[in-house]
Each structure stands twice: as C-alpha cells, then as structure tokens.
C-alpha positions as a Markdown table, in Angstrom:
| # | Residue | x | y | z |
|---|---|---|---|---|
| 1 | Unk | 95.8 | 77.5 | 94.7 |
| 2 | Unk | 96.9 | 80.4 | 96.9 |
| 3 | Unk | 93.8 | 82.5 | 98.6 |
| 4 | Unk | 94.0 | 86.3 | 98.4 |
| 5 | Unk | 92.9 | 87.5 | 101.6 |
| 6 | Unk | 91.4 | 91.2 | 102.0 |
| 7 | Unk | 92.4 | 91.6 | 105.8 |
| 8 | Unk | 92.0 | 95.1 | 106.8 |
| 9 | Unk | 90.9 | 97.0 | 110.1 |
| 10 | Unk | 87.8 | 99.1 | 110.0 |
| 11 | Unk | 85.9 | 101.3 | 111.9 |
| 12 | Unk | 82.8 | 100.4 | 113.3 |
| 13 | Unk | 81.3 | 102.5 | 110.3 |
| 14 | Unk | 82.9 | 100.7 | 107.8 |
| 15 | Unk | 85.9 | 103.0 | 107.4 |
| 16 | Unk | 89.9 | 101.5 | 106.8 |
| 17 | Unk | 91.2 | 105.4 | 107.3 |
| 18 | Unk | 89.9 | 109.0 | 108.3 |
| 19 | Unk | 89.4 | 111.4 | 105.2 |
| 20 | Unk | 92.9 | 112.0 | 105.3 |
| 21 | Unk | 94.1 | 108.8 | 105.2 |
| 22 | Unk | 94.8 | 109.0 | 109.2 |
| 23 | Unk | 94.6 | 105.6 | 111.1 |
| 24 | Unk | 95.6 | 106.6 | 114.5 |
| 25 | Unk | 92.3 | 105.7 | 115.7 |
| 26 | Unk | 93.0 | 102.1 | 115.4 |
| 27 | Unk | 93.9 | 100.6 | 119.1 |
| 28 | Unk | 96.9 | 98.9 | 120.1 |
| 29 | Unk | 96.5 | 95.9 | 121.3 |
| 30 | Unk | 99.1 | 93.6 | 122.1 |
| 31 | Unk | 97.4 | 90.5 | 122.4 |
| 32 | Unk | 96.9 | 89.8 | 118.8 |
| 33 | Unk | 100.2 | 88.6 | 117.7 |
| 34 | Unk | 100.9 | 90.3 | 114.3 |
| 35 | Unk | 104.2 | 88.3 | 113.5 |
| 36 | Unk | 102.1 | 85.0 | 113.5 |
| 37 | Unk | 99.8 | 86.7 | 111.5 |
| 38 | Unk | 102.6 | 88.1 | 108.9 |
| 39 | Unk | 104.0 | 84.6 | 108.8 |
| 40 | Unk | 100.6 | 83.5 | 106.7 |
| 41 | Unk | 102.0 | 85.4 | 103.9 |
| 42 | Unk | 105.1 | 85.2 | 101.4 |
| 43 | Unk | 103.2 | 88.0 | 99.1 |
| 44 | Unk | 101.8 | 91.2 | 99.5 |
| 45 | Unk | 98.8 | 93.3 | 97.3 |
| 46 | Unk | 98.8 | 97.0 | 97.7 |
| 47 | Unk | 97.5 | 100.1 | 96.3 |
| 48 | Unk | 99.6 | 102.7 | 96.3 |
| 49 | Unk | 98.3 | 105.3 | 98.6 |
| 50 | Unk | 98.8 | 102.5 | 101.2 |
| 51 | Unk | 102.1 | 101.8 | 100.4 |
| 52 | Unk | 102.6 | 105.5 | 100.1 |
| 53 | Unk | 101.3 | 106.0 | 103.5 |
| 54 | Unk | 103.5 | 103.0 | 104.7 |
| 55 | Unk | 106.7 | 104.6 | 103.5 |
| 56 | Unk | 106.3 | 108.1 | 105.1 |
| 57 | Unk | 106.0 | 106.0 | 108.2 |
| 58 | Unk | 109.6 | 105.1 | 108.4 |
| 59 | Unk | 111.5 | 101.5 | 107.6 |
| 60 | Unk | 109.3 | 99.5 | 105.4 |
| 61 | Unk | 107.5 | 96.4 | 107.6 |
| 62 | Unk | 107.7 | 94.4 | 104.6 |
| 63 | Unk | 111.2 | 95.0 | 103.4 |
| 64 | Unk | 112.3 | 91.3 | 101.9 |
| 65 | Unk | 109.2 | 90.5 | 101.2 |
| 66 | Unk | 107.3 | 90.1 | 97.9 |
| 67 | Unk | 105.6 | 93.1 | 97.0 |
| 68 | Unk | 103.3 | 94.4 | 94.9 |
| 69 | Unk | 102.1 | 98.3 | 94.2 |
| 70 | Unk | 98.7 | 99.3 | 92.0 |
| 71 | Unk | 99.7 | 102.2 | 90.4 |
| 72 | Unk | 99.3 | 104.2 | 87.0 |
| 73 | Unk | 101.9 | 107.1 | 88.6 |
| 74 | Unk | 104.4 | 105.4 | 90.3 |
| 75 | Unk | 107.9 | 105.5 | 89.0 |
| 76 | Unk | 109.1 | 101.6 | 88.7 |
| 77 | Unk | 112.7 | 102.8 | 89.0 |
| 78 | Unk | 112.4 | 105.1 | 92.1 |
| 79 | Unk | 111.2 | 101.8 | 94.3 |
| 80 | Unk | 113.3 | 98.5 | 92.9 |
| 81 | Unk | 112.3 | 96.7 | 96.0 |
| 82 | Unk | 108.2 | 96.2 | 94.5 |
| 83 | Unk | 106.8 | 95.0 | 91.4 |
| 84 | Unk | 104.8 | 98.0 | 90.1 |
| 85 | Unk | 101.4 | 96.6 | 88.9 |
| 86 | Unk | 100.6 | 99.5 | 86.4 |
| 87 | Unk | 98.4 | 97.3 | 83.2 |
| 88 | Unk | 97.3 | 93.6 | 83.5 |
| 89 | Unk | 96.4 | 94.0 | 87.2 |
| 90 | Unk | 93.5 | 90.5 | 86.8 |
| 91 | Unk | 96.2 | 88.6 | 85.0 |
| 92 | Unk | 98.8 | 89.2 | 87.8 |
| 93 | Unk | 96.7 | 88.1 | 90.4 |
| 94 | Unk | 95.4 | 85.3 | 88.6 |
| 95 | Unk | 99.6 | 83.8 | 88.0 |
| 96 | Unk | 100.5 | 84.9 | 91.7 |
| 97 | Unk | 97.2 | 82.6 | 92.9 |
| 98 | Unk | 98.7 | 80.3 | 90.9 |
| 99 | Unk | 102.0 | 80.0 | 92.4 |
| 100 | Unk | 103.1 | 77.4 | 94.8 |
| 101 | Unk | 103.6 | 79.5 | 97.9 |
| 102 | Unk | 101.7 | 81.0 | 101.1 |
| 103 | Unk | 98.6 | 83.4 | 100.9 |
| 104 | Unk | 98.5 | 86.7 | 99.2 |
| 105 | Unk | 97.3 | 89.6 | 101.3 |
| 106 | Unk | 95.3 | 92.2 | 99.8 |
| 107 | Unk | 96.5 | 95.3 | 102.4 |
| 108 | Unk | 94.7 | 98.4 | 102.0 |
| 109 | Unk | 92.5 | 100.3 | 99.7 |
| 110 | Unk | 89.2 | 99.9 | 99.7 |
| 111 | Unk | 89.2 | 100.8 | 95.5 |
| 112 | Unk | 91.5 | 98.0 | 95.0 |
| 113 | Unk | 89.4 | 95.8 | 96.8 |
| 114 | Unk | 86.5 | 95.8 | 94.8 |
| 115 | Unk | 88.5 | 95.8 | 91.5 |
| 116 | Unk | 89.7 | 92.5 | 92.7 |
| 117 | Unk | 86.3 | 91.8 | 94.3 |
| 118 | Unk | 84.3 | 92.4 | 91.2 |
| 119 | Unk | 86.9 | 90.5 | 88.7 |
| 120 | Unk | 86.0 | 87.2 | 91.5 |
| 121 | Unk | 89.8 | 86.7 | 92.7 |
| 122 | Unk | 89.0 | 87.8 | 96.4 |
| 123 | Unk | 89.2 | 84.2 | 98.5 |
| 124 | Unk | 88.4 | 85.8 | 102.1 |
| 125 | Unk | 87.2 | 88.9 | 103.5 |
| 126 | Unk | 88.9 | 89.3 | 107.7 |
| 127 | Unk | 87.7 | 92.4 | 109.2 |
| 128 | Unk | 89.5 | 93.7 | 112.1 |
| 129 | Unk | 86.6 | 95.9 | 113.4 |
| 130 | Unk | 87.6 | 98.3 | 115.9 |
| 131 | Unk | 85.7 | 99.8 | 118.4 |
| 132 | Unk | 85.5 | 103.7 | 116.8 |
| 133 | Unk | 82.8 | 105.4 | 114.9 |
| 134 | Unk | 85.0 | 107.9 | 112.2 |
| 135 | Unk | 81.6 | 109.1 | 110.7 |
| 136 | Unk | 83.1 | 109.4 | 107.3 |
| 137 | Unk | 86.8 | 108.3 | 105.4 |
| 138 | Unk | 87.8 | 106.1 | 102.9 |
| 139 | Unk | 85.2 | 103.1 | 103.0 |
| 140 | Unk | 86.4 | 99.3 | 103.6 |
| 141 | Unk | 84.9 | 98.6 | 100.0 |
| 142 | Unk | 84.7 | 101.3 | 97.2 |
| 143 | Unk | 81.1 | 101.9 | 94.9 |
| 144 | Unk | 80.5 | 99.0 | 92.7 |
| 145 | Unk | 78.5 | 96.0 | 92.1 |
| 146 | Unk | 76.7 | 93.5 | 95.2 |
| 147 | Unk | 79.2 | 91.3 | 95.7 |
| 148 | Unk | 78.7 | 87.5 | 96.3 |
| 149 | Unk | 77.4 | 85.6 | 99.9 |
| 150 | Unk | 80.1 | 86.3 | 102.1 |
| 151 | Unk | 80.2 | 82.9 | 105.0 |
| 152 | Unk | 80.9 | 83.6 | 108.7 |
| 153 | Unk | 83.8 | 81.5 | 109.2 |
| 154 | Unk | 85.3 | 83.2 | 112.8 |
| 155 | Unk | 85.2 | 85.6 | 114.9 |
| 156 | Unk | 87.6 | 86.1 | 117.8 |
| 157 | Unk | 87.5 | 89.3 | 120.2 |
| 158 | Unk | 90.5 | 91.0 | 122.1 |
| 159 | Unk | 90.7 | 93.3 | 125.2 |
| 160 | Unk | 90.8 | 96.5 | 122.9 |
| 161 | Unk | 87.4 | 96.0 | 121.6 |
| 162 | Unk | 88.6 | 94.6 | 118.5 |
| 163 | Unk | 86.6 | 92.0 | 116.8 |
| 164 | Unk | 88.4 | 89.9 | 113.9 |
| 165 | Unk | 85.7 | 88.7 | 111.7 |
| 166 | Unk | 86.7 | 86.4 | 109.3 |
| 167 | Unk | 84.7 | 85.6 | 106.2 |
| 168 | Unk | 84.7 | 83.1 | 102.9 |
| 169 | Unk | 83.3 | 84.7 | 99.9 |
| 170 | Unk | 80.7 | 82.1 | 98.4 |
| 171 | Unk | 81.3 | 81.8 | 94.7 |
C-alpha cells in the first residue's frame, strides 16, 4: 500500500504560511535536491488555497502529474488538468492508497491535514523546519483531536538552518 506523506515546511513556531498565506520566509537552499525529492511521488494531495496560491505563482510545478484539489468552490471545469475532490474526500484517499504506484504527498494545508490525520490515513509526518519565528499564520496542523505517537525516524540538517524531520505516525 501507498503511504500518504504530510511533508510540509514550517516555521520554527509551527507555522506552513504567514497570516496571509505568504511563504517568503522560507530559505533557499540549494543543497536539498527537490527533483529527487518530487521523484518519490506519482500523486499529489492538495487543498485548494494551496493550489490556489501555487497557480498565481506562474507555470504549475506539477503540470503532468496526478493531482488532486479539496474543494467545495472550485469549478471542476475551469481546471481539467486536477481531479476536484469536492464529497467522498476518506474514500478517495483510501482507493489512491490502494493503488499500485509511488507515494502520495499531502502538500499544504494544515486543515486538510488533520481531516486526513483524524480519519487515520496520514502514513508520515516530514517537517522541513526552517529557521524563522512568524509569531502567528496558518498552523502546520489545524484544531482537532491528539493525534497518535508520532516515531522519530530522521532528521538531516542543511546550511540554511533547515532541519528535515521525518516522522512515522504509530497506529
């Protein structure tokens, strides 16, 4: 079975954005090689303020890839190149783990997260945590119940300050 993987950078405060959705806090850092890290993936979980956000940045990073948008309000029709999740949201993710294929990644939104947390379909939590202290945003992990044991698995640490921590959620 397929993992879905919540890997996300954060602030040191726990934050994956500013209060306005900004993220130009988060360092660049060119040793960590982000097209061995996209190559993990043949699937990708989003909600749609982050795929919103995404889009008004200019050619979409995961054009050809398999996509998938949370969202009530989105208009299926204006964006044929995702699946709009809209109803059913456990049951997708339950057939796409199912699927023969690479991991999922769960990118962005801290509310989506814990839907997905709390329904027990989250494999692995990775925290990217930068070296920044926002004081307030949009949390890594929105309101909700504890959520299981997560197990240290990694960490690695690169010249930006950047430390990946990777977890296992404990079931």
């Amino acid at each position: 079975m397929r993992k879905l993987r919540y890997q996300v950078v954060c602030s040191l405060d726990g934050f994956i954005a500013g209060p306005s959705g900004e993220y130009d806090w988060i360092p660049d850092d060119d040793s960590i090689d982000l097209v061995a890290f996209f190559t993990q993936f043949d699937t990708f979980l989003l909600g749609r303020r982050t795929f919103e956000g995404m889009s008004a940045e200019g050619p979409n990073p995961l054009a050809g890839q398999r996509v998938y948008v949370v969202s009530t309000t989105l208009d299926p029709a204006k964006h044929p190149d995702v699946t709009v999740i809209s109803t059913g949201l456990v049951d997708v993710v339950q057939a796409l783990k199912a699927e023969e294929g690479k991991d999922i990644w769960l990118f962005g939104g801290g509310a989506l997260f814990r839907s997905l947390m709390d329904a027990g379909l989250v494999d692995t939590v990775e925290l990217a945590i930068a070296p920044v202290l926002l004081g307030g945003g949009i949390p890594v992990i929105g309101p909700g119940q504890r959520s299981p044991q997560l197990r240290l698995v990694s960490t690695r640490t690169f010249p930006s300050g950047i430390v990946w921590c990777d977890y296992e959620v404990q079931r």
